[in-house]
Backbone as XML, in Angstrom:
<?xml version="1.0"?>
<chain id="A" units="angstrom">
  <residue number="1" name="UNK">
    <atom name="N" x="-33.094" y="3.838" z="158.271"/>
    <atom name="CA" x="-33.420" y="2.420" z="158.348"/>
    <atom name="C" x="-32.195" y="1.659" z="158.841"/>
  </residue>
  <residue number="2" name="UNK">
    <atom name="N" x="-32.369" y="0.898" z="159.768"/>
    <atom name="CA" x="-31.171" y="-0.279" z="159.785"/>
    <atom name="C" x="-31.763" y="-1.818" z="160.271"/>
  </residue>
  <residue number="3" name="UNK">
    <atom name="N" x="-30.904" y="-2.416" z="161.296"/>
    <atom name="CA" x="-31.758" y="-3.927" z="161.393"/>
    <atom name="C" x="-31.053" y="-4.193" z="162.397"/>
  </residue>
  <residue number="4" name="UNK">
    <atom name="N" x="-32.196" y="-5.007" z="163.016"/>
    <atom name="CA" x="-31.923" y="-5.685" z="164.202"/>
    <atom name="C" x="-31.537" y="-7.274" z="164.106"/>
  </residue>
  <residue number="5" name="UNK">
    <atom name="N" x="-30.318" y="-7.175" z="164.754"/>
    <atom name="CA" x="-29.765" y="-8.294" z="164.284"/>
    <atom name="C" x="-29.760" y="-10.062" z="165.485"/>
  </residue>
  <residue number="6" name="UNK">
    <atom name="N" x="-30.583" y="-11.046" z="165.575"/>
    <atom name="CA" x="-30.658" y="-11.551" z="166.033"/>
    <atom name="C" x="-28.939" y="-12.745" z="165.738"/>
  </residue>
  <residue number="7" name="UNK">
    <atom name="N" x="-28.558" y="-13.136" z="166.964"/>
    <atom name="CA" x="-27.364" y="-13.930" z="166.541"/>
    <atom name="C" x="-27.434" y="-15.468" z="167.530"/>
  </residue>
  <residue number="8" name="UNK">
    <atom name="N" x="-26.692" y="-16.327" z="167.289"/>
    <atom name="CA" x="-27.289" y="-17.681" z="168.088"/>
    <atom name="C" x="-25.447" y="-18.495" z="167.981"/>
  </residue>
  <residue number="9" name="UNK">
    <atom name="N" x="-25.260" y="-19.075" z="169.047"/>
    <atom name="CA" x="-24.531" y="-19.684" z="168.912"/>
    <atom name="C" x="-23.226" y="-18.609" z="170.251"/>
  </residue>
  <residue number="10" name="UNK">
    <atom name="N" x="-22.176" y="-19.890" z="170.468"/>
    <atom name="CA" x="-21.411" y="-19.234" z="171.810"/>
    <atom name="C" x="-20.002" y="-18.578" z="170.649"/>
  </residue>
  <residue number="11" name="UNK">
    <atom name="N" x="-19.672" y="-17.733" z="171.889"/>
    <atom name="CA" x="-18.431" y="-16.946" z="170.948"/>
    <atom name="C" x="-17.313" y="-17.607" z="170.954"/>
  </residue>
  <residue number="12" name="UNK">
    <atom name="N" x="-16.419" y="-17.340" z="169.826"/>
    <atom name="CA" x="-15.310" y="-17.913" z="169.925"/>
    <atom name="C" x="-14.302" y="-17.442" z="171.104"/>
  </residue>
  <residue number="13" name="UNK">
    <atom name="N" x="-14.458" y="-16.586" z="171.626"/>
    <atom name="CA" x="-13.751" y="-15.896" z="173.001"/>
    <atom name="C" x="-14.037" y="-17.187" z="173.832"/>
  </residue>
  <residue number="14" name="UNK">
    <atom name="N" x="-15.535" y="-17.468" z="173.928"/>
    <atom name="CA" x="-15.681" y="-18.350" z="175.197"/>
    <atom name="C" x="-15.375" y="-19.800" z="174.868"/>
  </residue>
  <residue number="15" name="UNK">
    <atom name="N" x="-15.065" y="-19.951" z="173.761"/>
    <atom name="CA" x="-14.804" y="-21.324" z="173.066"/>
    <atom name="C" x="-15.543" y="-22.419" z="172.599"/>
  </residue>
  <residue number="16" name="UNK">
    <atom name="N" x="-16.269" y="-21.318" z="171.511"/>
    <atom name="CA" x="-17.222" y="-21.883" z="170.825"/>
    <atom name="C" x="-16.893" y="-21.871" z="169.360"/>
  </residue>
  <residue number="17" name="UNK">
    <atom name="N" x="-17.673" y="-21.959" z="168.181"/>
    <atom name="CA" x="-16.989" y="-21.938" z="167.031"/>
    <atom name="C" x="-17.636" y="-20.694" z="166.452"/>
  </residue>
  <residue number="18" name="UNK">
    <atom name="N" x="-18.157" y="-19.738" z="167.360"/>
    <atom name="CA" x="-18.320" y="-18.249" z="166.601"/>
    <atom name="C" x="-20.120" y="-17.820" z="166.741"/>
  </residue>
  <residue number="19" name="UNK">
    <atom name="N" x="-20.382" y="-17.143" z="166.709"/>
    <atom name="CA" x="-21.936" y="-16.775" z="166.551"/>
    <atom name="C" x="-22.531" y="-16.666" z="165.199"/>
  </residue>
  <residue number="20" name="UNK">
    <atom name="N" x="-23.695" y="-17.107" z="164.664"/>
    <atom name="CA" x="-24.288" y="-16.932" z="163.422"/>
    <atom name="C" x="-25.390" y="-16.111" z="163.582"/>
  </residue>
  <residue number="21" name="UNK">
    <atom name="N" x="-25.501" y="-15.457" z="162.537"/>
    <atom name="CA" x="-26.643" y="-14.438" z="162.322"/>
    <atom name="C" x="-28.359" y="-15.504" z="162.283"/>
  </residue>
  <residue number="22" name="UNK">
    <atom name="N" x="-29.131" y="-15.159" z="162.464"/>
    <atom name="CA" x="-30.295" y="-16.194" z="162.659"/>
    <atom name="C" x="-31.442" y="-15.334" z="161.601"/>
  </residue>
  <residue number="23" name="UNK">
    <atom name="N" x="-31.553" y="-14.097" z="162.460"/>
    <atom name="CA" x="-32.649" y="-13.307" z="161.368"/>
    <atom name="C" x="-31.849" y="-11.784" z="161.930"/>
  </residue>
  <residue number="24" name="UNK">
    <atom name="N" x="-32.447" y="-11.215" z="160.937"/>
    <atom name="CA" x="-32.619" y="-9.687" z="160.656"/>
    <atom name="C" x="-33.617" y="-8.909" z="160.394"/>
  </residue>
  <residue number="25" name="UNK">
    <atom name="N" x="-34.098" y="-8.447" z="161.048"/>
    <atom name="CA" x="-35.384" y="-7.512" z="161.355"/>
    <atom name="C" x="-35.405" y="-6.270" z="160.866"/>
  </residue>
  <residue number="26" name="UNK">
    <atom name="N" x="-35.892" y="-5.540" z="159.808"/>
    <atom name="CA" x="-35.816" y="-3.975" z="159.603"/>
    <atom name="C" x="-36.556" y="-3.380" z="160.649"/>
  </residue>
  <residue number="27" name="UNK">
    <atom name="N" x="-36.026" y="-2.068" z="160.744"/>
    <atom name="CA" x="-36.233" y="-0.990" z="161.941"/>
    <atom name="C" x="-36.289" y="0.172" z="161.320"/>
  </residue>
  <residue number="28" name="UNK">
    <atom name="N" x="-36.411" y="1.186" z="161.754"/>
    <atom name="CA" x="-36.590" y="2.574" z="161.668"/>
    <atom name="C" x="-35.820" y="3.254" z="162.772"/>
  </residue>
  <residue number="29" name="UNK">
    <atom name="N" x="-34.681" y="4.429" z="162.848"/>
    <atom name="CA" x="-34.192" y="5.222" z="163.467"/>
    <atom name="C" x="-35.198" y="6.453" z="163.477"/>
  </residue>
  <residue number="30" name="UNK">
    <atom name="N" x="-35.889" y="6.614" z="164.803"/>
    <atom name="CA" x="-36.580" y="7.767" z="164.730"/>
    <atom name="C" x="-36.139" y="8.777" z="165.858"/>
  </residue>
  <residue number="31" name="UNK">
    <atom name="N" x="-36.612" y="9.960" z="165.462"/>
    <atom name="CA" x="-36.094" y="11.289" z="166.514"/>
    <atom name="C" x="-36.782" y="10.886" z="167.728"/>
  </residue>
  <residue number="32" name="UNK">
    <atom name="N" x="-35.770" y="11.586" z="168.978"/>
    <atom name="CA" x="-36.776" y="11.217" z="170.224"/>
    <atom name="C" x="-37.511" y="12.511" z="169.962"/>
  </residue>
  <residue number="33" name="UNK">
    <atom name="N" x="-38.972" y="12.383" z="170.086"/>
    <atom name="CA" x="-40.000" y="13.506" z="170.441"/>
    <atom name="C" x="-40.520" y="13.789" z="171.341"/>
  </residue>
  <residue number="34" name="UNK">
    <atom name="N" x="-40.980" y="15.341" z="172.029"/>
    <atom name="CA" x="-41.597" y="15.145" z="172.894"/>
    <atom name="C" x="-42.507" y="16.548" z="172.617"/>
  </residue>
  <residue number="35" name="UNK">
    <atom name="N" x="-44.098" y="16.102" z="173.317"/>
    <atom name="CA" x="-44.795" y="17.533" z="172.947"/>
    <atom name="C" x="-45.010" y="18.120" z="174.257"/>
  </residue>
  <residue number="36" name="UNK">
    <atom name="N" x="-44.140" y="19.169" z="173.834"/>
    <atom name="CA" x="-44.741" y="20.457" z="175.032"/>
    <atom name="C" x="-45.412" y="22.106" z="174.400"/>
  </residue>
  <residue number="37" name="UNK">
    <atom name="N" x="-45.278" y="22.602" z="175.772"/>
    <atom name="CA" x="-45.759" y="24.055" z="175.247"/>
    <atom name="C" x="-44.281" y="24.728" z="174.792"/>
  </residue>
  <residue number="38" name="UNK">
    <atom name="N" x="-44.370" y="25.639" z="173.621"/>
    <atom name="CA" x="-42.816" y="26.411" z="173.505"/>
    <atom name="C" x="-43.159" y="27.597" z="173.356"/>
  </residue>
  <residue number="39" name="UNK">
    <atom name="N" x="-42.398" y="28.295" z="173.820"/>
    <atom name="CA" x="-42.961" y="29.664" z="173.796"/>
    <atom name="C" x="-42.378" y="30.520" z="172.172"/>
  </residue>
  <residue number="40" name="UNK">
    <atom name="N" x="-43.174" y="31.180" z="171.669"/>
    <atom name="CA" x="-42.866" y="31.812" z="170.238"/>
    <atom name="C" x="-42.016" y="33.389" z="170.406"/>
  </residue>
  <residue number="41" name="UNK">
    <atom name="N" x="-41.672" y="33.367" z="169.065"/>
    <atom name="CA" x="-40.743" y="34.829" z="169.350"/>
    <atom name="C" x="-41.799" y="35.876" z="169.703"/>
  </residue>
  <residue number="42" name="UNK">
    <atom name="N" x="-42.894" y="36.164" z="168.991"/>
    <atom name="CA" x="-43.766" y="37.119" z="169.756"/>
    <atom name="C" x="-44.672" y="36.983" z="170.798"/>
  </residue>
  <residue number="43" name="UNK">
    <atom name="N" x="-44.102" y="36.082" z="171.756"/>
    <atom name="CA" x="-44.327" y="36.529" z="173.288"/>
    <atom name="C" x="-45.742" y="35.189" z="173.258"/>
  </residue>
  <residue number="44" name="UNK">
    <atom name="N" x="-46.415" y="34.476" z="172.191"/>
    <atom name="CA" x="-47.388" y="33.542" z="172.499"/>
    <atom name="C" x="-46.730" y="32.532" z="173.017"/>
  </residue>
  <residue number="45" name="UNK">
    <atom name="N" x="-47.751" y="31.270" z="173.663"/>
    <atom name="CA" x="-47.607" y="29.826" z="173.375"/>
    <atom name="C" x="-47.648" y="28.742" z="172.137"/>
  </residue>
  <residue number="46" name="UNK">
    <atom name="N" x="-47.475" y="27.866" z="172.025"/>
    <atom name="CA" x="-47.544" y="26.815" z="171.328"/>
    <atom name="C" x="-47.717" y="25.482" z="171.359"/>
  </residue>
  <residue number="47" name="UNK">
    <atom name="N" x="-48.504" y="24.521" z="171.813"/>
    <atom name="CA" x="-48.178" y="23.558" z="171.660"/>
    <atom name="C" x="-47.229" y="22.606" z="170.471"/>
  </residue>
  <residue number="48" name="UNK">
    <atom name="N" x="-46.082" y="22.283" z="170.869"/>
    <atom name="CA" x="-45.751" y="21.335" z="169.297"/>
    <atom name="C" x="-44.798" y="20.117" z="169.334"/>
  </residue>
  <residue number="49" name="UNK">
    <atom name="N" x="-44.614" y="19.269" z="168.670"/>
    <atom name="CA" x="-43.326" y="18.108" z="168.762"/>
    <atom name="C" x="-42.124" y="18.546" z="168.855"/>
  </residue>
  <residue number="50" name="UNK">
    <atom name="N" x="-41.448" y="18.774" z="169.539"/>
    <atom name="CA" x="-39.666" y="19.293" z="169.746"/>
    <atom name="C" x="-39.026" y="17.807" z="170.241"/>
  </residue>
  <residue number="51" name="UNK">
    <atom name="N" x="-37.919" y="18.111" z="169.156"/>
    <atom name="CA" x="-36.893" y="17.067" z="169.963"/>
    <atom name="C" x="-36.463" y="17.475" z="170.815"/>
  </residue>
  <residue number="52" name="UNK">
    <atom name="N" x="-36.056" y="16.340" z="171.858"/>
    <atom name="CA" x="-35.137" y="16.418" z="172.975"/>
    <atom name="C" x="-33.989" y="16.890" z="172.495"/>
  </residue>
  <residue number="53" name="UNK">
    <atom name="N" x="-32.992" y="16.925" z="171.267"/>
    <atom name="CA" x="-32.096" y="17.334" z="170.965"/>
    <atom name="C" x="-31.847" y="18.844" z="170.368"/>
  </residue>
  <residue number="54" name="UNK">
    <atom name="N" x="-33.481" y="19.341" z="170.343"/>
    <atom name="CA" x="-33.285" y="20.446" z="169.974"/>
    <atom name="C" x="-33.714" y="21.490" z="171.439"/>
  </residue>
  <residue number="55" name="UNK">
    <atom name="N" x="-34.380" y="20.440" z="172.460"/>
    <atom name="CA" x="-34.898" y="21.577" z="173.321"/>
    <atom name="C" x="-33.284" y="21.445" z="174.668"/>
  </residue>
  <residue number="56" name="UNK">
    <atom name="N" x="-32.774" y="20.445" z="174.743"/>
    <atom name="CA" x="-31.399" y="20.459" z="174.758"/>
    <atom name="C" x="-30.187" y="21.361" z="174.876"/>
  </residue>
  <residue number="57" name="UNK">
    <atom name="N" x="-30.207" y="21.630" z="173.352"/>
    <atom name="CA" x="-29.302" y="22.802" z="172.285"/>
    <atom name="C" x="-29.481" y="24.196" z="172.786"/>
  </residue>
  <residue number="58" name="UNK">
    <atom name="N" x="-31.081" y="24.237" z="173.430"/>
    <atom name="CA" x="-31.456" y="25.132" z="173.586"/>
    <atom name="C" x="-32.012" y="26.034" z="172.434"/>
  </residue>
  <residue number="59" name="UNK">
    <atom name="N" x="-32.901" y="25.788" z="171.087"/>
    <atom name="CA" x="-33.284" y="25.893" z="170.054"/>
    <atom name="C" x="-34.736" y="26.544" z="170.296"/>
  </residue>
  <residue number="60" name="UNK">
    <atom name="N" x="-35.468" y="25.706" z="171.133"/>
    <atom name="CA" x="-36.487" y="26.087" z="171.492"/>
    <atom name="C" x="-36.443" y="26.768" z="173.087"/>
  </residue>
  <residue number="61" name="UNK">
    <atom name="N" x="-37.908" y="27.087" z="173.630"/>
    <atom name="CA" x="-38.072" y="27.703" z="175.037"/>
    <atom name="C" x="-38.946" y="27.064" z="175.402"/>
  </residue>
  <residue number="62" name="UNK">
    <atom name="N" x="-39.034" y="26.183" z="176.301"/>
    <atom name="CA" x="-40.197" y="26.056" z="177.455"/>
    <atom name="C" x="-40.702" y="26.547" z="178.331"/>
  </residue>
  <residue number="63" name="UNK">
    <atom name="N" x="-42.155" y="26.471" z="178.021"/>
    <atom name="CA" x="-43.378" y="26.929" z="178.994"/>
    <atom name="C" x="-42.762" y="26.373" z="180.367"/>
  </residue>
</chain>
């Protein structure tokens, strides 16, 4: 979980008196997914959800 942070107002860099927080929105950090075919250790297919970070790593095999 974290939040999205809306802010309003000019920065003090540009010579303003600073930015204020306005709202905060909860969010969700989710895995990137993607469904393909993966191939299994005994030689079948599969369709299933693999992360990009695991097909990547090289964890899984693609069809």
């Amino acid at each position: 979980m974290g939040k999205r942070i809306n802010r309003k107002g000019q920065s003090k860099k540009s010579g303003g008196i600073g930015t204020h927080i306005t709202s905060a929105t909860t969010r969700k950090f989710r895995p990137n997914l993607q469904w393909i075919r993966v191939r299994l250790p005994n030689g079948g297919t599969k369709r299933m959800w693999v992360s990009v970070k695991a097909i990547k790593a090289g964890l899984v095999q693609k069809v």
